[in-house]
KEKE-3310 file (N, C-alpha, C; in steps of 0.2 Angstrom, whole numbers, plus 5000, padded with zeros to 4 digits):
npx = (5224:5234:5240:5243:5234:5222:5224:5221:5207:5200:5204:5201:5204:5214:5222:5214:5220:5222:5223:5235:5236:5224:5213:5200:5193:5198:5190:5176:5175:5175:5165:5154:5156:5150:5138:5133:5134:5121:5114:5123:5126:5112:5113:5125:5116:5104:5094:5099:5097:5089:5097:5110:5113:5119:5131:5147:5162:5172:5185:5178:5172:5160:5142:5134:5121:5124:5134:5127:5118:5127:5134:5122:5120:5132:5135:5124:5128:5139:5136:5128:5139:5147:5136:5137:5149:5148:5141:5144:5158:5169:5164:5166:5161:5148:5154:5152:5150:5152:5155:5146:5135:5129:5129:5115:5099:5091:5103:5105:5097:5084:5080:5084:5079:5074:5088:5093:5084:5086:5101:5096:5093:5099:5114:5109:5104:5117:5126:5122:5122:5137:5139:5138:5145:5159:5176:5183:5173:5175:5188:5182:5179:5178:5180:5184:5180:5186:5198:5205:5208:5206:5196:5196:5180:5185:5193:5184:5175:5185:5186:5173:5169:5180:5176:5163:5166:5174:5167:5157:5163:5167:5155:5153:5164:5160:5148:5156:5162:5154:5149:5159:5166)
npy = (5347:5335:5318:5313:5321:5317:5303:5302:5305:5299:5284:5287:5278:5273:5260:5243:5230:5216:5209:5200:5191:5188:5188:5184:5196:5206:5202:5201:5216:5217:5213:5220:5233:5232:5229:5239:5249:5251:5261:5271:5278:5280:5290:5299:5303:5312:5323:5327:5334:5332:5337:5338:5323:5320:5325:5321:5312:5315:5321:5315:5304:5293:5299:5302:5296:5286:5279:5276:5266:5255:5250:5241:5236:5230:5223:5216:5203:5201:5194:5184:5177:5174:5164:5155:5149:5144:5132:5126:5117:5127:5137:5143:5160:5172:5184:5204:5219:5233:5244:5246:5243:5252:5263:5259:5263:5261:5263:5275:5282:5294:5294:5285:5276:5262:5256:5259:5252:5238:5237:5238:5226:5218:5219:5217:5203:5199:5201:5194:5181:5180:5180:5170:5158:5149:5147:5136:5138:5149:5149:5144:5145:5153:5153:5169:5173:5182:5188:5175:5172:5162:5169:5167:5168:5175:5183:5189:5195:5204:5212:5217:5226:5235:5240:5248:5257:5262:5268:5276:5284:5290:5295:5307:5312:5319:5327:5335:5344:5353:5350:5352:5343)
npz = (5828:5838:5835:5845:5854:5848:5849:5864:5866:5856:5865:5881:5891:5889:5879:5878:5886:5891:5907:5915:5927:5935:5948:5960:5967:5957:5947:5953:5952:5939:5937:5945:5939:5927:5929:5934:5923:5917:5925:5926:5913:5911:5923:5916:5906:5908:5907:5895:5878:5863:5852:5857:5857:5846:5846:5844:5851:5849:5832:5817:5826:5834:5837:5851:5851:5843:5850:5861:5855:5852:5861:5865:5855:5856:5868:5871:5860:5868:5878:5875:5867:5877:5886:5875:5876:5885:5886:5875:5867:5865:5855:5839:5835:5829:5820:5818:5810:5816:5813:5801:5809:5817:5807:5801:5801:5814:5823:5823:5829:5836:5847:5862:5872:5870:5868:5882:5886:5884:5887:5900:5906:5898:5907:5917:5916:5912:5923:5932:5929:5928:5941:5948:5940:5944:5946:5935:5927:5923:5913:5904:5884:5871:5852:5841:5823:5815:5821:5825:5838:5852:5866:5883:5897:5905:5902:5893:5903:5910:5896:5894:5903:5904:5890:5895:5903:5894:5883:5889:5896:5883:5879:5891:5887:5875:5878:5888:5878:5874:5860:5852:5842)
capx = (5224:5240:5239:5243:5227:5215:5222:5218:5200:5199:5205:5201:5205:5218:5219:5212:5224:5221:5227:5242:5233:5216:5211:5194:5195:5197:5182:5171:5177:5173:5155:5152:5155:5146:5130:5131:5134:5115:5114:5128:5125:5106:5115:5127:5113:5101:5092:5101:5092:5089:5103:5115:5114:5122:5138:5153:5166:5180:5184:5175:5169:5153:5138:5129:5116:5127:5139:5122:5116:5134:5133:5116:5121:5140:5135:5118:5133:5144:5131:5127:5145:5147:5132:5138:5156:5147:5136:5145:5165:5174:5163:5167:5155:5147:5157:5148:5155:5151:5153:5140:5128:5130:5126:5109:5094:5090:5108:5105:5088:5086:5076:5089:5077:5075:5093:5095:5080:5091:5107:5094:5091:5107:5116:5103:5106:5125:5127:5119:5128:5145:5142:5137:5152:5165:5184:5184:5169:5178:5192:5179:5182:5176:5184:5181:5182:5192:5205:5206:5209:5201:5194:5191:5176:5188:5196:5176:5172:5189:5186:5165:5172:5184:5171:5157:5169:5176:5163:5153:5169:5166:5148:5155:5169:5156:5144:5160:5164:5148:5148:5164:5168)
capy = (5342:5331:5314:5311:5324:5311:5296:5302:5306:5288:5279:5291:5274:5269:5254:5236:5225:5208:5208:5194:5188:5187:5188:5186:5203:5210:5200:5204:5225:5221:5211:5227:5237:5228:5227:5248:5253:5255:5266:5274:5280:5287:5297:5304:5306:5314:5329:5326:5338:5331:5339:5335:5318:5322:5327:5317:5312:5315:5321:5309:5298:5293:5304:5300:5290:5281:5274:5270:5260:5253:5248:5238:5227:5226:5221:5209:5199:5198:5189:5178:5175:5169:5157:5148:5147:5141:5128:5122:5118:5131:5137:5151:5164:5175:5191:5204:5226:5237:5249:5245:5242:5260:5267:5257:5271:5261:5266:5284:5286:5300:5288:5279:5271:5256:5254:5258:5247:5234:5237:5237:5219:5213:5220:5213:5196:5196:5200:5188:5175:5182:5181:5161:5156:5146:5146:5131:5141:5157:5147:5143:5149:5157:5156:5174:5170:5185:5187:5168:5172:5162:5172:5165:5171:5180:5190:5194:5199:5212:5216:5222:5230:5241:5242:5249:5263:5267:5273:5281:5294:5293:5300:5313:5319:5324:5330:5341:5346:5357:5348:5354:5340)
capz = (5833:5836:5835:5855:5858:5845:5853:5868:5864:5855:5872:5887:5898:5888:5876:5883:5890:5896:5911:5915:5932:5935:5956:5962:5968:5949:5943:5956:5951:5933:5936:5949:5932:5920:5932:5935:5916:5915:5930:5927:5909:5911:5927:5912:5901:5911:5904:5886:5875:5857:5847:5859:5854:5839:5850:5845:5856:5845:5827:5814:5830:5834:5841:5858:5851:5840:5857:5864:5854:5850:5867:5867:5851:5856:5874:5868:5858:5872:5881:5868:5864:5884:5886:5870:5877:5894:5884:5869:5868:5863:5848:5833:5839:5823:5820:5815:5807:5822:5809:5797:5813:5815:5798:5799:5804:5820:5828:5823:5831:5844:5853:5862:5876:5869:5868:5887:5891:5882:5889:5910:5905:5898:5910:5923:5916:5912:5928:5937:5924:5930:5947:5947:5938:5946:5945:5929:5921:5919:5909:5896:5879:5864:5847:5838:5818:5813:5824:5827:5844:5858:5873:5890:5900:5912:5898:5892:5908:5908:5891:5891:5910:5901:5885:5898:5906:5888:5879:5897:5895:5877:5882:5894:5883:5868:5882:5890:5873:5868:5851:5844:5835)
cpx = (5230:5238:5239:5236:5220:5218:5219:5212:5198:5199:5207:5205:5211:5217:5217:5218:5223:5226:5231:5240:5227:5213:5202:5192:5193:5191:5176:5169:5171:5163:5152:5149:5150:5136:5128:5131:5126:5114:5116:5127:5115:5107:5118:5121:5105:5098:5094:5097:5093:5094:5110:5115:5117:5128:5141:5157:5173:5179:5182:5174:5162:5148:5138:5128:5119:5132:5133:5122:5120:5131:5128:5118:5128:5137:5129:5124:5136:5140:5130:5133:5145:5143:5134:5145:5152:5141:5138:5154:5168:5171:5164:5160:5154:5152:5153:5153:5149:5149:5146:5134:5128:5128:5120:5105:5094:5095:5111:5098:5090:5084:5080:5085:5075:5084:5097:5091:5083:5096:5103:5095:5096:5110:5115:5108:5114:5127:5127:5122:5132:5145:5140:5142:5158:5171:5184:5180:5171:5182:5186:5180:5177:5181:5180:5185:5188:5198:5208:5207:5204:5201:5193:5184:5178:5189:5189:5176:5177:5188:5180:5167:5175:5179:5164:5161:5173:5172:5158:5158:5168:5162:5150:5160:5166:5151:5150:5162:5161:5148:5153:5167:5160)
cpy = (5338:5324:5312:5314:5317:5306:5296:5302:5301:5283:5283:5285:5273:5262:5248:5232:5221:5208:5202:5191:5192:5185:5188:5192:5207:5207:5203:5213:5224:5217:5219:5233:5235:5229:5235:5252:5258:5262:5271:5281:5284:5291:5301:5308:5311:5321:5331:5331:5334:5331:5335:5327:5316:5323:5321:5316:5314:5317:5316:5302:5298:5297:5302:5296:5286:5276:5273:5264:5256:5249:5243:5233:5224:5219:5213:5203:5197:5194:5182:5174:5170:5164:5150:5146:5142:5133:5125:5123:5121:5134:5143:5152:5166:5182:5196:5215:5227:5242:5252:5244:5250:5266:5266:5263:5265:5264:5272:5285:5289:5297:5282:5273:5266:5251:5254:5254:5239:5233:5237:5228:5215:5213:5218:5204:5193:5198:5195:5180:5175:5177:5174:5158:5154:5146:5144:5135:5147:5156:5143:5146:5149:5158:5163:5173:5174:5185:5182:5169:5170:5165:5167:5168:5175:5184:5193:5199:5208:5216:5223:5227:5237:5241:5249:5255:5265:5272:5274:5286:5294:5300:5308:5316:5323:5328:5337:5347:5352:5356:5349:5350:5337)
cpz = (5832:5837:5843:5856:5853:5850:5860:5870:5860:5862:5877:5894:5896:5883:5880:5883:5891:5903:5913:5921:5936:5942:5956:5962:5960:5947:5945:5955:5945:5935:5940:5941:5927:5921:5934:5929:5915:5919:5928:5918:5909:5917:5922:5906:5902:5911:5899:5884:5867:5854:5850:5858:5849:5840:5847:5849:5853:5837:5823:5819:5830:5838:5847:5855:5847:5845:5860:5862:5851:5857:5870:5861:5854:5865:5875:5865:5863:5875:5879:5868:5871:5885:5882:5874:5884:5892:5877:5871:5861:5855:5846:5835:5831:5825:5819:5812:5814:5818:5805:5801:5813:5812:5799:5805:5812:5826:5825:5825:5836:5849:5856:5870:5874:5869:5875:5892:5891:5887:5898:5908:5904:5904:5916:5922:5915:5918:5933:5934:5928:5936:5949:5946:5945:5943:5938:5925:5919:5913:5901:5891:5874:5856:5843:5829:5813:5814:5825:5834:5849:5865:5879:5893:5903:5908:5896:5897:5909:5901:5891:5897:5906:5895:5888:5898:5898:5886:5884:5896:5889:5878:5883:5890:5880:5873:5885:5885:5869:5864:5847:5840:5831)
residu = (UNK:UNK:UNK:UNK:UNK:UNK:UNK:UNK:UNK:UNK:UNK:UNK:UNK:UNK:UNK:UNK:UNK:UNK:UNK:UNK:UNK:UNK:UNK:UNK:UNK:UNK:UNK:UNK:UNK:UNK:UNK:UNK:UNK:UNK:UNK:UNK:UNK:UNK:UNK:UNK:UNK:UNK:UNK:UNK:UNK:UNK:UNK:UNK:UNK:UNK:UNK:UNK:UNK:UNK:UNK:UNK:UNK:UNK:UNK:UNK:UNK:UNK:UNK:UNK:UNK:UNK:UNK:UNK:UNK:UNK:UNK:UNK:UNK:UNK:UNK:UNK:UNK:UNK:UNK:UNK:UNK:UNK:UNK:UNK:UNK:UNK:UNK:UNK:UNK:UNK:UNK:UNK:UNK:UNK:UNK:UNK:UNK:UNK:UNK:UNK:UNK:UNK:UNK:UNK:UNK:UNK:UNK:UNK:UNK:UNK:UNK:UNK:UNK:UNK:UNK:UNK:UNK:UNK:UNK:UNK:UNK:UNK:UNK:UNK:UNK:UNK:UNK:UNK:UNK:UNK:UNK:UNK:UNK:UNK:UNK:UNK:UNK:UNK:UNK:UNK:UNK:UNK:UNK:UNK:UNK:UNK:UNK:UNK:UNK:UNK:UNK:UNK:UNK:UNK:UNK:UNK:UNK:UNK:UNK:UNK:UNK:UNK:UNK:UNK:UNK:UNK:UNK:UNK:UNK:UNK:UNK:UNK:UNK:UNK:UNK:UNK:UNK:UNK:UNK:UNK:UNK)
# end
């Protein structure tokens, strides 16, 4: 496999980008997104069989259930991260390895409906956050302790947006794939 064919199987949408001008319009798209993930993800997963959950998207990526429940801690966090930006000024969030959540048995169980009862409810409620926010509330911010870089809530909202549609074609790729990685 050539490195252009993995990258492409790493980043089906492409990497994330901050966009450089942030319109009503675009926000309203990524909350649309954010609030259809769940939906959207038990249409892709719809008749799964066991095994198939073991499907990778990519060589050495992760299975099915492992972007599940990727997607139920990362997106629970983002949550979290935004209220404190919307209720404390401008605080360090906690970090945490994605990787190492991963490894731990709960985000290897085949049993991933807890993880998309998770991700109805966040998804519910981060929504409903979003769509309340005002102009000044979206320029809140979040410092993250690694990267030092503070977020705004607009860039969250683009980032978990493109986070939702990445790993949903994750999904579909290792599903299109019949398991061959």
């Amino acid at each position: 496999m050539t490195e252009a064919e993995l990258y492409q199987l790493k980043f089906p949408i492409g990497k994330f980008e901050a966009p450089k001008e942030i319109t009503q319009k675009l926000k309203q798209n990524w909350i649309r997104t954010i609030k259809e993930l769940p939906v959207k993800l038990e249409e892709t997963l719809d008749g799964i069989k066991i095994e198939e959950l073991s499907w990778a998207y990519r060589p050495n990526g992760w299975c099915i259930k492992q972007v599940v429940h990727h997607l139920a801690d990362s997106h629970m966090n983002a949550f979290i991260r935004t209220k404190m930006a919307l209720t404390e000024d401008n605080p360090t969030i906690k970090a945490y390895s994605e990787r190492s959540f991963a490894k731990l048995i709960d985000g290897n169980d085949d049993n991933i409906d807890s993880s998309l009862m998770i991700l109805k409810g966040v998804h519910h409620r981060f929504g409903t956050l979003l769509e309340s926010l005002d102009e000044d509330r979206f320029r809140n911010t979040y410092v993250h302790p690694e990267s030092k870089y503070t977020y705004r809530i607009d860039i969250v909202l683009a980032l978990y947006a493109w986070h939702s549609t990445h790993h949903l074609r994750h999904i579909s790729q290792a599903l299109s794939s019949n398991g061959a990685y």
